[in-house]
C-alpha angles and dihedrals in degrees: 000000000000120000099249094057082044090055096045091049099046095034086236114138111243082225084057100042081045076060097037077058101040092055093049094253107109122027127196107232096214150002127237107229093252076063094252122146114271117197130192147217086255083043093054093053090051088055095050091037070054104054096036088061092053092056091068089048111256121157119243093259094051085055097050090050094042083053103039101022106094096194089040101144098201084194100078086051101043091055082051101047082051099054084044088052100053092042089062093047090048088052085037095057093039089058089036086048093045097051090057100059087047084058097049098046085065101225117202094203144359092264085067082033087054080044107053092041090061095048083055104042084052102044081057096047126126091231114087094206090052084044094048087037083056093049097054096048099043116122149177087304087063103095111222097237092068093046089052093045085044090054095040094054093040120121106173111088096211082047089042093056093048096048086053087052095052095053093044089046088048096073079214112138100234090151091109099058093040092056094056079061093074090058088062121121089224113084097210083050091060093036081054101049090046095055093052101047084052090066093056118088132220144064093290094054086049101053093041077058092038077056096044092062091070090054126125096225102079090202085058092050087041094066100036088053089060094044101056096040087065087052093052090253103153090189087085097063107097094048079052095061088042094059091051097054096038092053096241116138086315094150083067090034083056094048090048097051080054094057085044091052091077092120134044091239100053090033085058091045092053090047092045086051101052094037081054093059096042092070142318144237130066134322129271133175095356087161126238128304102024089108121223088288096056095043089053094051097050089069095205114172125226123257109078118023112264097002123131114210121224094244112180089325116111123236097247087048094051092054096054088042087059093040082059101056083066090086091040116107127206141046094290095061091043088043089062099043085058095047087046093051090076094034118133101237100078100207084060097041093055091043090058085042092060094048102049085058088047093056093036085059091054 
């Protein structure tokens, strides 16, 4: 068979099979005797072994060593044509990606086009202070998709804040896509998305962090629980509590339950709650005066009169359980002081002793 009937048969150019030759991968088997190529049936297979190859995408030389190499292994070359592969789907997306952003920040001219690729390029760089110089120049060109990956990647704290800052300063609603954040399998990626969720303002950030006390990542519910205590939120109340007796950032949980203490009512439910943790069991010697709610709030156990027992809470615990009843108003939080001031463990019993004398001086 000729080379052009060859050509027209395997869709090879004859230019293509003349290179296939030059470079020693395809030979002719015969000549005609005008001295034309003449291809056969063996020669047809090795053209289309040739071009399968190159759809994998294989180069020429690789070819030429899988089909003439006895002791060729595909299997090396095909792991490393996957990891190329994904390499050029992984660039391919980040352009694709890019390109995107450029087109929804609406650009009237290459000169916002020029603008927004730099705030991108340094919002990606390997330099922190590139990356924290990005962030606090970014403007309205800067598409929110890339301000909430930027925060959500980002490892340096001082990066990290004003990331957070530029987000919050956009207007833009990135909430959404924050939110899916907290859904991440990386833990610094949800604490991440949390913190910043807790700088935006408005009712959909707050029920994404209503949502977020009910996660199974305590860090995540950490930080919602703060949040939402400095917006008045009392759901938050019980993650507070639990923050205080675990040891983690209680000294802010605490703060936040004090914001929380405006009214009577919430101010009796905070103190219910930490007297609830400090022991169990009925009350005795609650003193005159306090009434049977408040005798039934403060929780006290029986032994000796107006003594709370240690329960299941550890000793450390109960002391910052008691430190936090300070910022605490109303009868219930005074009730237990008094309670604590004779309690056995010393450390809490001269803590409530402190504080009793704080409050009496006001």
């Amino acid at each position: 068979m000729l080379i052009g009937e060859v050509a027209r048969r395997s869709g090879v150019s004859a230019r293509m099979l003349r290179h296939y030759e030059s470079l020693g991968l395809l030979q002719p088997s015969g000549r005609t005797g005008s001295g034309y190529r003449e291809y056969s049936g063996e020669d047809i297979r090795r053209i289309f072994h040739i071009e399968s190859l190159r759809s994998l995408g294989l180069s020429l030389r690789e070819i030429g060593r899988a089909l003439d190499d006895p002791g060729f292994t595909p299997s090396a070359l095909v792991d490393d044509l996957i990891r190329q592969t994904r390499e050029r789907i992984a660039a391919e997306t980040d352009l694709l990606t890019r390109l995107r952003r450029i087109d929804a920040a609406e650009p009237a001219g290459w000169e916002d086009v020029l603008q927004v690729v730099a705030v991108l390029q340094a919002l990606g760089s390997k330099s922190p202070a590139a990356r924290q110089r990005a962030a606090l120049s970014a403007g309205d060109e800067v598409p929110v998709e890339a301000l909430v990956e930027a925060v959500l990647r980002e490892t340096e704290p001082n990066v990290a804040g004003a990331l957070r800052w530029a987000l919050a300063r956009s207007g833009a609603d990135g909430t959404a896509l924050l939110a899916k954040g907290l859904d991440s399998p990386v833990a610094a990626v949800r604490e991440r998305a949390v913190r910043s969720l807790a700088e935006l303002a408005g009712d959909e950030p707050t029920a994404h962090l209503r949502d977020a006390l009910a996660h199974p990542d305590v860090v995540v519910r950490g930080h919602a629980a703060l949040a939402l205590g400095t917006r008045g939120v009392a759901d938050a109340i019980p993650v507070l509590i639990d923050m205080i007796v675990d040891g983690r950032n209680d000294t802010d949980a605490a703060d936040a339950l004090s914001v929380l203490a405006s009214d009577t009512a919430t101010a009796d439910r905070i103190a219910d709650g930490l007297v609830s943790r400090l022991g169990t069991g009925t009350p005795t010697g609650v003193g005159a005066g306090a009434g049977a709610g408040a005798a039934q709030r403060l929780h006290a156990v029986g032994g000796p009169a107006g003594r709370f027992t240690r329960g299941t809470t550890e000793a450390p615990a109960r002391v910052r359980l008691t430190q936090s009843l300070a910022d605490i108003p109303g009868d219930t939080a005074s009730r237990a002081l008094i309670e604590l001031s004779q309690d056995e463990d010393r450390a809490v019993a001269v803590t409530a002793t402190y504080l009793l004398r704080l409050r009496d001086a006001l």
